[in-house]
C-alpha positions in Angstrom: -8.0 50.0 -83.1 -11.6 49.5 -83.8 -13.4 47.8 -81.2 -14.1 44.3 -82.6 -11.1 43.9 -84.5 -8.3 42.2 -82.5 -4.6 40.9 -83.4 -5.2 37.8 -84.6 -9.0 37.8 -84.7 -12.4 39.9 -85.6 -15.7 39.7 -84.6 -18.1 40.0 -87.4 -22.0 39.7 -87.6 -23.9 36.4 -88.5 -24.0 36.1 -92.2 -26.0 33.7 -94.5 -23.2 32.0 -95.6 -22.5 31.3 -92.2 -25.3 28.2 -92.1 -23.0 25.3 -92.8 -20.9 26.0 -89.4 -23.7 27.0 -87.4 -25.3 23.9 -88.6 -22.7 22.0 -87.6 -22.3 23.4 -84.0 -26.3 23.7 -83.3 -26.0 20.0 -84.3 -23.3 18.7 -81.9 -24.8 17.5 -78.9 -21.7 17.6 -76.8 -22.4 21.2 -76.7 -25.5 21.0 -76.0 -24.9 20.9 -72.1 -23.8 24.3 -71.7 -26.8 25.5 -74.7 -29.6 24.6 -72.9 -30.5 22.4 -76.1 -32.3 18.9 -76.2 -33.5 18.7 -79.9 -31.4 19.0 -82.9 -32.1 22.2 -85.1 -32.9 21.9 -88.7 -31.3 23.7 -92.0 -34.5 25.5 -91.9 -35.2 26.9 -88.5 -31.5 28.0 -88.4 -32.1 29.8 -91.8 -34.5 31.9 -90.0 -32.3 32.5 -87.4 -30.3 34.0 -89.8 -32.6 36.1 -91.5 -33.9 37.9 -88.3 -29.8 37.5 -86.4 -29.9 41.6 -87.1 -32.3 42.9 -85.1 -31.3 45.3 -82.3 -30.1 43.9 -79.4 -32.4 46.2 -77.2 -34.9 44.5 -79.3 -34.0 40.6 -79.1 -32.2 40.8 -75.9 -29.2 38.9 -77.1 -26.6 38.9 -80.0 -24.1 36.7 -81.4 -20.9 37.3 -83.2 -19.0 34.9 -85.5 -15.2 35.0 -84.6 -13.0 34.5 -87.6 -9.3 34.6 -87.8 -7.6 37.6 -89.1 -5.2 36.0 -91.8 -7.5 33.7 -93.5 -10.9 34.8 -92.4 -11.9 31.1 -91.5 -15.0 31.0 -89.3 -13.4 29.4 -85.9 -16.7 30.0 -83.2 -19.5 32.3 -81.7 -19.2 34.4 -79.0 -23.2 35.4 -77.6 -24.2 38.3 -75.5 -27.5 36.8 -73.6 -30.2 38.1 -71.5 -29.2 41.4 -72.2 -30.9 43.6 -69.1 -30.6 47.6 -70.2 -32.1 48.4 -67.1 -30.1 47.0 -64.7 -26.7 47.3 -67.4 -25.5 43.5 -67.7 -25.2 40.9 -69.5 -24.5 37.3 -70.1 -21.7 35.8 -72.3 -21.3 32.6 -73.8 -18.6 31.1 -76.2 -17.6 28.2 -78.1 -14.8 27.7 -80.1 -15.1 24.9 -82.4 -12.6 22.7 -83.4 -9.7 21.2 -81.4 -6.9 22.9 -83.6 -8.1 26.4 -82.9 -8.2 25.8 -78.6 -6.0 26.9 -76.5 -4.2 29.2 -79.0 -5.6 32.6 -77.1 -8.8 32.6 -79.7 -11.0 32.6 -76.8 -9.2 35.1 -74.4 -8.8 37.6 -77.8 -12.7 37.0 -78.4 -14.0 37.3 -74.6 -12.1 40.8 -74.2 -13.3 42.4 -77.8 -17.1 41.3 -76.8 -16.3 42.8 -73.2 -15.1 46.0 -74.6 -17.6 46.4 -77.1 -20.3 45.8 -74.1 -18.9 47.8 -71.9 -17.9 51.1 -74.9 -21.3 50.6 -77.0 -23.6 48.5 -74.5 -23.1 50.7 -71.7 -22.7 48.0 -69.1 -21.9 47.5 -65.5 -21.3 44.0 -65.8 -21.1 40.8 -67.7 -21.7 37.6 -66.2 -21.0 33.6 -66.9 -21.9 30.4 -65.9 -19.6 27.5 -66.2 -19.9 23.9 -64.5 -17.9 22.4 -61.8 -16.3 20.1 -64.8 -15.1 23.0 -67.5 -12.1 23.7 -65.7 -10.8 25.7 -69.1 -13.5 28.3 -69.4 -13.0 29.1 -65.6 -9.1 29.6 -66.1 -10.0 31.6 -69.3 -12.7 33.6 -67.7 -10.0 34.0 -64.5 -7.7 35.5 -66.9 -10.3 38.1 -68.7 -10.5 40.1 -65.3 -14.2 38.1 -64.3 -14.1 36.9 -60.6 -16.2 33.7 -59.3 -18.7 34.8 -57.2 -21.7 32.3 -56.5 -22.6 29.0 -57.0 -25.4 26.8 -57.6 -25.7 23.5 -56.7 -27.0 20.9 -58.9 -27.6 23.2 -61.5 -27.1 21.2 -64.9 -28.6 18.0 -65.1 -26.6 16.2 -67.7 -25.8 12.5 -68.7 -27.7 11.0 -65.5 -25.7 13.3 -63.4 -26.3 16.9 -61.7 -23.1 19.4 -62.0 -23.1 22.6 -60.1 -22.2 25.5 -62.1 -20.1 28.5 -60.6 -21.7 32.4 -61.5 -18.3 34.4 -62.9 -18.8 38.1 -63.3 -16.9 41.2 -64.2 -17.8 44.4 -63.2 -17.0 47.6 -64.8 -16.1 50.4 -62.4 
């Protein structure tokens, strides 16, 4: 089995033709809490995006897959690798899948462990860490299930809708 290609899913790189979804999802500012985003993006800046989303990720620090579904090859989320450290052999992972149809149908799970085999096989790493707020009691359970163990938290980390959450540190560690 190649290392990105799953069951029911593969993990591909960005593609151009990928700008009307990520347009969409850059643009939805429900998601913006767990982003780190204030401003909505423009066709344009996410164009660029494109054009330079293959550079090395010892380069860029960071690197984003599209997850598409197996049968019918429909674009369904991202999955990042973030403030990639090659010194100290970690890593930080974000996903999102996007539409309600496509949650909660093991998408995420399948995602999560390709991206933490490929890190671990190809990246070399020790570990790969999350966080997730108080509130997201999904991503913990899914997170939970993909072997990563909650191991810190900080208080009043988010500030969102006139409100602080505190957000829990998840990590795995590769033996």
């Amino acid at each position: 089995m190649k290392t990105l290609i799953g069951e029911n899913l593969y993990l591909r790189a960005l593609e151009p033709s990928d700008i009307d979804f990520l347009y969409i999802l850059e643009n939805t500012e429900s998601l913006w809490e767990v982003s780190n985003t204030t401003t909505p993006f423009s066709r344009f800046i996410l164009q660029q995006y494109l054009q330079n989303s293959h550079r090395d990720i010892y380069d860029v620090k960071q690197l984003r897959l599209t997850i598409c579904k197996s049968d019918d090859e429909s674009i369904i989320g991202f999955i990042d690798l973030f403030d990639f450290d090659p010194k100290h052999l970690r890593a930080g992972v974000g996903i999102v899948i996007f539409s309600d149809e496509n949650k909660r149908k093991g998408f995420a799970y399948e995602a999560l462990e390709l991206t933490c085999n490929y890190a671990f096989k190809h990246l070399n790493l020790h570990q790969i860490h999350a966080g997730i707020t108080e509130d997201n009691i999904g991503s913990m359970k899914l997170f939970e299930k993909a072997g990563f163990l909650q191991n810190g938290l900080k208080k009043d980390w988010i500030y969102s809708d006139r409100k602080f959450k505190s957000e829990y540190i998840y990590q795995r560690i590769q033996a």
